[in-house]
FITILO-6462 format. One record per residue (C-alpha): z, x, y. Coordinates in steps of 0.001 Angstrom, whole numbers, padded with zeros to 6 digits, always signed. Layout:
! residues N
ZXY...
***
This chain:
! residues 597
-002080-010087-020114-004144-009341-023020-002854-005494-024493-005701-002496-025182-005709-001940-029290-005875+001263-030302-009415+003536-030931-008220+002946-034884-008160-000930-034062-011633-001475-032937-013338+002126-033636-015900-000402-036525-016488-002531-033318-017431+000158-031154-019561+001646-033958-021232-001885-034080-021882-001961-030392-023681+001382-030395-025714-000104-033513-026394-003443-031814-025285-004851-034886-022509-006322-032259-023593-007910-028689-021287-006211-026204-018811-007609-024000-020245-006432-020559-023517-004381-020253-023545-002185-017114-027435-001380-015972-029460+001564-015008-026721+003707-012991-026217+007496-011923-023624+008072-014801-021274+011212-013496-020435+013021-016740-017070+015226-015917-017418+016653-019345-020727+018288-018929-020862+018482-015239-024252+016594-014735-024990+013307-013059-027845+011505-015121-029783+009321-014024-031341+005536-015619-027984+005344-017514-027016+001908-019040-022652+001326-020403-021873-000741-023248-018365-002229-023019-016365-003849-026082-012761-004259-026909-012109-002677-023355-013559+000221-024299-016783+002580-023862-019162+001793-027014-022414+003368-025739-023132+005123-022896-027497+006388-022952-030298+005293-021621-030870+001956-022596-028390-000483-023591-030696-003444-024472-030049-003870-028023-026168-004409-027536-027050-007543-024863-026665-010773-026377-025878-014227-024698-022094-013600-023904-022799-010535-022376-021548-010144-019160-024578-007853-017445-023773-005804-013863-026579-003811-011974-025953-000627-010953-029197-000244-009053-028923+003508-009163-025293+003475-007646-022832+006389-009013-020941+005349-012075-017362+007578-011514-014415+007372-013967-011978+005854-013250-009138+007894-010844-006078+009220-012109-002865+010554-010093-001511+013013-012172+001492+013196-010369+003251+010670-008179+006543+008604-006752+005848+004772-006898+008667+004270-005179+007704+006078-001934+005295+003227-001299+008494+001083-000595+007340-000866-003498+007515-002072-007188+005112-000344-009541+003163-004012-009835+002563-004117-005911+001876-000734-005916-001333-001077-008831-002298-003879-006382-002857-001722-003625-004319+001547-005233-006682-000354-007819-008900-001319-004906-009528+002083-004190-010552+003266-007459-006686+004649-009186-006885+003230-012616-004437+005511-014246-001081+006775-012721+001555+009508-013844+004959+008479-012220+008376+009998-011972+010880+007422-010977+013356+009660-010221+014302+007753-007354+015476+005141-008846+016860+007082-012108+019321+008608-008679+020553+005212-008277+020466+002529-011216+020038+005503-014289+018838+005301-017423+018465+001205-017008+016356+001655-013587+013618+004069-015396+013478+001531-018113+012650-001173-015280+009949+000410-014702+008812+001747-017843+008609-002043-019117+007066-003248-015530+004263-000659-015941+003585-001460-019529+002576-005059-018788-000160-003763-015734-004029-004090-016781-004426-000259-015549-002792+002631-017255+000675+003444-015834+002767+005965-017821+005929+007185-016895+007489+010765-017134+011148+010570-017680+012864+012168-014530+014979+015410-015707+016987+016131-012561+019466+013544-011822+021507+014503-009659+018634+017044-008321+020972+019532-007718+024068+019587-009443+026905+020690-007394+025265+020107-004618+025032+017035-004130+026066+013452-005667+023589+010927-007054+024848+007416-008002+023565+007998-011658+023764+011780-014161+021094+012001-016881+021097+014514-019555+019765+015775-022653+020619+012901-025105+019346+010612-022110+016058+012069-022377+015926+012315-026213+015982+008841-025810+013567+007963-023704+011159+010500-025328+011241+007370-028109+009644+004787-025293+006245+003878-026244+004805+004651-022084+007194+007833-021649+004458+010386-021483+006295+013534-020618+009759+015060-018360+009502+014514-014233+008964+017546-012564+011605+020052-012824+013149+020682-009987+016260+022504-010581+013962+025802-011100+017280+027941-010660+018750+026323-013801+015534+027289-015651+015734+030826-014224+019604+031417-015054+019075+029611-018636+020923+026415-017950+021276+025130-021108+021088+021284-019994+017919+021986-018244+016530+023853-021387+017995+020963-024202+015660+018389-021702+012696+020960-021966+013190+021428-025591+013485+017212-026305+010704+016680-024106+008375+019726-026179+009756+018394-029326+008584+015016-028715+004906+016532-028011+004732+015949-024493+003975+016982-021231+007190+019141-019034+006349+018859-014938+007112+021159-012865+008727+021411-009506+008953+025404-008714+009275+025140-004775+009942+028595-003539+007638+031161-002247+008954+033919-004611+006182+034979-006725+007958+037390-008321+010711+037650-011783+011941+034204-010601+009056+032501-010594+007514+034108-014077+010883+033186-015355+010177+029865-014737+006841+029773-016367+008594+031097-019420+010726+028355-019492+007968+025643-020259+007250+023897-017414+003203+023077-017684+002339+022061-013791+003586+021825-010649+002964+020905-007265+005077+022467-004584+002463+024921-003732+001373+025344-000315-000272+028570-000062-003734+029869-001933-001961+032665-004037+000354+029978-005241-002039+027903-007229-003756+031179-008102-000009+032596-009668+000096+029066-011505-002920+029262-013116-002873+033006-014031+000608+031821-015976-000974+029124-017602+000114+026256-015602-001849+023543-013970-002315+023817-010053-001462+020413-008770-002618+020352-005263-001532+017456-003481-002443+015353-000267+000245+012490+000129+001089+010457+003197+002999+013788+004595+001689+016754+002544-001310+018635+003018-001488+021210+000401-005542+020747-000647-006917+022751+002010-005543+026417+001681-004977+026081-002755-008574+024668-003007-009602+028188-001667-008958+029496-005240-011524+027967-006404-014092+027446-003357-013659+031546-002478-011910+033421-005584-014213+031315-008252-010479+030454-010519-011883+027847-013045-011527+024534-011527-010523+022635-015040-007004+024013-014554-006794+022403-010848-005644+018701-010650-005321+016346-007802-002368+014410-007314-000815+012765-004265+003208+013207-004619+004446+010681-002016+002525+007914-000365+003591+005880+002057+002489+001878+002078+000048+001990+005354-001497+004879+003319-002235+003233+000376-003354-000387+002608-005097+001388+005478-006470+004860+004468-006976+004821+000153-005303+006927-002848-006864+009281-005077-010438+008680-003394-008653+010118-000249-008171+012747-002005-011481+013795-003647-012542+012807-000605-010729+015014+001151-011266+017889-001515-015270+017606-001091-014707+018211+002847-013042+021701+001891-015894+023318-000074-015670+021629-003850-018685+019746-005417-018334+016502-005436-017929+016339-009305-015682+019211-009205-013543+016868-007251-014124+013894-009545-013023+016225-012344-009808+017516-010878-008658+013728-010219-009988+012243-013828-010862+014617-016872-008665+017289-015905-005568+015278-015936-006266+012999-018919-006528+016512-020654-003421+018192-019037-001563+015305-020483-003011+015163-024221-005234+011542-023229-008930+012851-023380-009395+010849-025821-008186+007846-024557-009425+008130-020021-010442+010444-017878-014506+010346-018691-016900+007556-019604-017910+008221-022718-017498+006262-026171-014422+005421-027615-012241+005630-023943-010924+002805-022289-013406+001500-020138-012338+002452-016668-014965+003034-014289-015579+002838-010630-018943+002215-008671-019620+003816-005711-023253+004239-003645-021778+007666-002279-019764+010848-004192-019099+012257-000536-017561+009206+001256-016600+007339-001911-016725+003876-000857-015627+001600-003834-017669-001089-004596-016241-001824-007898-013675-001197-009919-013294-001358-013688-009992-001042-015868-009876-001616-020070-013546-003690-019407-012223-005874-016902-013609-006096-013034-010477-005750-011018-011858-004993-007582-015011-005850-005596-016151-004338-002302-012427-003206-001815-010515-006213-002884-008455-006783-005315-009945-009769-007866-007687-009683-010426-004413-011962-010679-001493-009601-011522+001726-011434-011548+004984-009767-009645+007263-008466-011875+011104-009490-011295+013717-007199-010918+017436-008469-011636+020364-008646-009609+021921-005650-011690+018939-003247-009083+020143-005041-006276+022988-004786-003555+023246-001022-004323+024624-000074-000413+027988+000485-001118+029904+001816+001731+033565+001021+002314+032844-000312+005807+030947-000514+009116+030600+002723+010684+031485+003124+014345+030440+006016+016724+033156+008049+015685+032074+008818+012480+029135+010895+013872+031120+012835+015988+031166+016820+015489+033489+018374+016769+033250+022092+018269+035222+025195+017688+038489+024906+019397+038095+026107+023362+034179+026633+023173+031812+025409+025329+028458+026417+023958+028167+026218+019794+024977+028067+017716+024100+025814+015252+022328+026004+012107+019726+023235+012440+017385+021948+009819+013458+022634+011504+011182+020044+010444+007635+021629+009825+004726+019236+009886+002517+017969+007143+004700+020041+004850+007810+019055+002541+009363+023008+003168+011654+022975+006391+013287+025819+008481+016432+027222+008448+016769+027360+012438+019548+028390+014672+020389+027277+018126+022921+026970+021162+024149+023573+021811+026233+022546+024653+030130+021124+023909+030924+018512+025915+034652+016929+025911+035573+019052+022675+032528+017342+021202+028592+019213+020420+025860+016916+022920+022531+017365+021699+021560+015024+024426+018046+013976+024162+016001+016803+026288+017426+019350+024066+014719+018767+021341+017595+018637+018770+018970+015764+016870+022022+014769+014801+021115+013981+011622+024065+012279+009163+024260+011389+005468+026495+008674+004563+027403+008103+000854+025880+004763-000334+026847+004826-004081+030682+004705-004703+031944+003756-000970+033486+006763-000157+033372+006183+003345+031912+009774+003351+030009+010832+006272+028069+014667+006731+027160+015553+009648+024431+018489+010945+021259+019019+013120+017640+018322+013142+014674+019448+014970+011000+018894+015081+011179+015018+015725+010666+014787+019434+012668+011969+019999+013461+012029+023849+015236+008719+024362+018496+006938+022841+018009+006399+019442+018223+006340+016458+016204+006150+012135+018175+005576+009730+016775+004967+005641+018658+004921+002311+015499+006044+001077+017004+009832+001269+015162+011724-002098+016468+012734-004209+020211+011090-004117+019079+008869-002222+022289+008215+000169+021450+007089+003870+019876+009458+006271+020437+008828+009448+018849+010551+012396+019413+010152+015895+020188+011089+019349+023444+009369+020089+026319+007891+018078+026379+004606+019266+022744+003892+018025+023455+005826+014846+026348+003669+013776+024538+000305+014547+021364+001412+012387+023561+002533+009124+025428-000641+009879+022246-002924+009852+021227-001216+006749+024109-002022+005000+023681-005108+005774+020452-005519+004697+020917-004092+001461+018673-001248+002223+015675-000006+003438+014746+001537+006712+015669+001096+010457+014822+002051+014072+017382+001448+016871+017203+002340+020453+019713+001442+023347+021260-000946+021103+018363-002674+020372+016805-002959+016883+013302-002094+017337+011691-002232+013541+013121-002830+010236+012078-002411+006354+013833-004385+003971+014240-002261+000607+016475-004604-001441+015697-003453-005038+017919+000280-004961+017623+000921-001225+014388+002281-002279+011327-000498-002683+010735-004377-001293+010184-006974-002984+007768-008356-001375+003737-007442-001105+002391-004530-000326+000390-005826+002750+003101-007175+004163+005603-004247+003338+002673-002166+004992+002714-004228+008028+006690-003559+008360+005890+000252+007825+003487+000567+010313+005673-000892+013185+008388+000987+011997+006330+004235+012361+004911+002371+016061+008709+002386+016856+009449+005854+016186+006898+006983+018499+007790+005183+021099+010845+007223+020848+009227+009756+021073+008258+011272+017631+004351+012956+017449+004574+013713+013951+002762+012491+011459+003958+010244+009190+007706+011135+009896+009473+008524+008082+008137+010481+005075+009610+013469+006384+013080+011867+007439+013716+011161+003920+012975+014023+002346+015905+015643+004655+018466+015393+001577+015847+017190-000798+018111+020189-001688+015588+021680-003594+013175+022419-001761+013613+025591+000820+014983+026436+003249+017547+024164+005003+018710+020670+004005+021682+017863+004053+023708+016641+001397+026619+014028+001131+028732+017410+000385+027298+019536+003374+024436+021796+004513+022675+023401+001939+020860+026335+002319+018595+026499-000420+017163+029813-000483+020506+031107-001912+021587+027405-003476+024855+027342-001152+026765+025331+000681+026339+026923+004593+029095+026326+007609+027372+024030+010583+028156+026796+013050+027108+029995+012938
***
């Protein structure tokens, strides 16, 4: 695959283009060009393309057409830069960064920011590097931020990898390392940590971009603190006064609308109602699930869905294009179409609805009328990021048992409450029954057992705890070694029996994600590369999601998308209750709570 030189490599060709004393490559006629710098959409617009990037962009490109020049009509249809993520986990799709471009490019994504902190949990330094290299060799622009929190939260928790300061010194040398992963250990910032600050201080050093990760609703010292300690984004808000407090502190406002997390609506309101200035808002999607990114689109759901709250359509197109390119320090290379950029571009008939009728990346078609047209080859992982489910041995029913205070016969619980279409859950608390020295959820009682079982050293460690918000109401039982960030295996269920048999099928399998009932496997996702993504494509991995998300609600379960919420169960970082291979977590204070109350 042919690599993009440099502005400095071809900036005489360009300047020929423009002249016509050089025929361009590929001639794009008479569109509606969408200009995010000056906010206009002008009309009768032709785009010169050489060297795979923008050489002329005006009213008539006539003098740079010569016999090799490839020539598209644009009969008046919107010409839209190309879509950028600014923030995003690749491995959340259940698959490699390759398969992933596949699906998004489609849909108009021609440049993605992503954290594989996933995989840094389980493989390290060498995993990130995977991908690093895997993303270099795509045709659209992947760049990579180089997780800072592995293990998430230290102390808390165990991944199967540590990274550190001189780790990210390192990787700050990477040609496609673009910046740190979000930072989620925001009470190391506050308190000073000096590990967390020696990763902010490489990463600034370097001249790059620190994400942030401040997921708490205190507005107050704490979260100024944070500001002050360099973080330049983040997207954990949920509420309008939070992306209004990020951008009064100089931060970018990522709002986000992933597979599971609706934060657009009630941030965009800064903007729509309080007038903030929209260049310091940025779309970004977090977390998508595969079906998402087959079924429904990426970043054009997004501005899609942004437009239907209130923005202008190019205000939209900004947030998910210019506005990021600049957050990072690229406006000079995407995030517009205007000379000298690579030539990314999407068309489109409609701003509103977005419908992609082409897609564009370095001055190559990729995509027509929503398929991919490009060959991309799959990338090959080695055996070194496989077979990573290491537990000392089958699990049996026993290991799920939780046993009650000695002599009672009703328990009060602290339970984890899942809240919908949000990654924040609930500390809850609530009386279970005891039955033969032993708590019974049962399955009318709206509560579940939920169990983490250590994947990465075989421990034969198993934690044990409650769950609500599912609505499972038969025998069952989800398990997934996708479990961010440490990524042991969740597994969630109503009795032991079908607990034990899904963990034990995933082991098995190598990893990836399961739904038992009765004693009957009902759907299963192979994730052999880290317990985390397939190898396979992303249709079919799609396909496999799907009726694994069919089988959940036959079980029951009404929310949406809640395999994206059943791994996120181990996030101890985020508020207020969670799981962890070393016990519940409540992470309002950042301690390790008692099961019973």
């Amino acid at each position: 695959m042919t690599t993009l030189k440099s502005w400095s490599d071809t900036a005489h060709l360009l300047i020929d283009t423009a002249m016509g004393r050089r025929k361009a490559e590929m001639v794009i006629r008479n569109g509606r060009w969408v200009n995010v710098h000056s906010g206009e959409i002008i009309a009768g617009t032709d785009i010169a393309i050489t060297a795979g990037r923008f050489a002329y962009v005006g009213p008539d490109a006539s003098h740079a057409i010569g016999p090799g020049t490839t020539v598209i009509a644009a009969e008046g249809r919107y010409m839209v830069p190309g879509l950028c993520d600014a923030h995003m986990h690749v491995e959340s799709g259940m698959v490699t960064v390759t398969e992933f471009a596949r699906a998004v490019i489609p849909h108009g994504t021609t440049s993605m920011f992503i954290d594989p902190h996933e995989i840094a949990n389980v493989l390290g330094l060498s995993g990130v590097r995977l991908m690093h290299d895997e993303a270099m060799g795509l045709p659209v622009n992947v760049f990579v931020q180089m997780p800072s929190c592995v293990p998430s939260a230290p102390g808390l928790e165990n991944a199967g990898a540590e990274l550190g300061p001189d780790d990210v010194r390192e990787a700050m040398t990477w040609p496609n390392i673009i910046g740190l992963g979000e930072m989620m250990n925001f009470p190391g910032v506050i308190s000073g940590d000096a590990k967390m600050l020696a990763e902010i201080a490489a990463t600034q050093k370097a001249g790059k971009t620190v994400g942030g990760h401040y997921a708490s609703p205190d507005l107050g010292p704490a979260f100024h603190a944070y500001a002050a300690g360099g973080p330049a984004d983040d997207h954990e808000g949920t509420r309008r006064e939070d992306a209004i407090a990020r951008v009064r502190q100089g931060m970018r406002a990522m709002l986000r609308l992933g597979s599971a997390w609706y934060d657009v609506a009630a941030q965009i309101e800064a903007v729509t109602e309080d007038g903030l200035d929209s260049r310091n808002f940025i779309l970004c999607t977090d977390d998508s699930h595969s079906g998402t990114l087959v079924n429904d689109g990426h970043m054009n759901r997004v501005v899609r869905h942004a437009i239907a709250q209130g923005l202008k359509p190019i205000t939209a197109i900004q947030m998910a294009s210019l506005n990021t390119a600049q957050h990072f320090g690229l406006e000079r290379e995407l995030g517009s179409i205007t000379p000298g950029r690579r030539a990314d571009l999407i068309l489109t008939p409609d701003l509103v609805t977005l419908p992609i009728d082409l897609v564009i990346a370095r001055g190559t078609v990729l995509a027509e009328a929503g398929r991919l047209t490009a060959d991309i080859p799959a990338f090959t992982y080695p055996p070194s990021a496989k077979n990573t489910v290491n537990m000392k041995r089958d699990l049996t029913a026993e290991d799920f048992a939780i046993a009650a205070p000695k002599g009672a016969n009703e328990v009060t619980a602290r339970v984890i409450g899942v809240i919908e279409n949000q990654a924040p859950t609930r500390a809850l608390e609530k009386r279970l029954k005891v039955a033969s020295g032993l708590v019974d959820v049962g399955v009318q009682s709206g509560v579940c057992q939920i169990a983490v079982v250590e994947r990465h050293r075989a421990t034969g460690g198993v934690t044990n705890a409650f769950v609500s918000g599912f609505g499972y109401n038969v025998d069952c039982a989800v398990a997934s070694t996708v479990a961010h960030d440490s990524h042991h295996m969740i597994v969630v269920g109503t009795n032991r029996q079908d607990m034990a048999m899904a963990a034990n099928i995933l082991r098995k399998a190598g990893g990836g994600a399961v739904v038992v009932s009765k004693g009957r496997q009902l759907a299963l996702v192979e994730l052999p590369i880290a317990g985390l993504m397939s190898d396979e494509r992303a249709e079919l991995v799609a396909a496999k999601a799907g009726a694994l998300v069919e089988a959940m609600k036959s079980c029951g379960c009404t929310l949406n998308n809640a395999y994206m919420q059943h791994s996120l169960l181990a996030l101890v970082v985020i508020p207020e209750l969670r799981i962890s291979d070393m016990g519940l977590v409540d992470v309002r204070t950042f301690e390790k709570v008692d099961l019973f109350v």
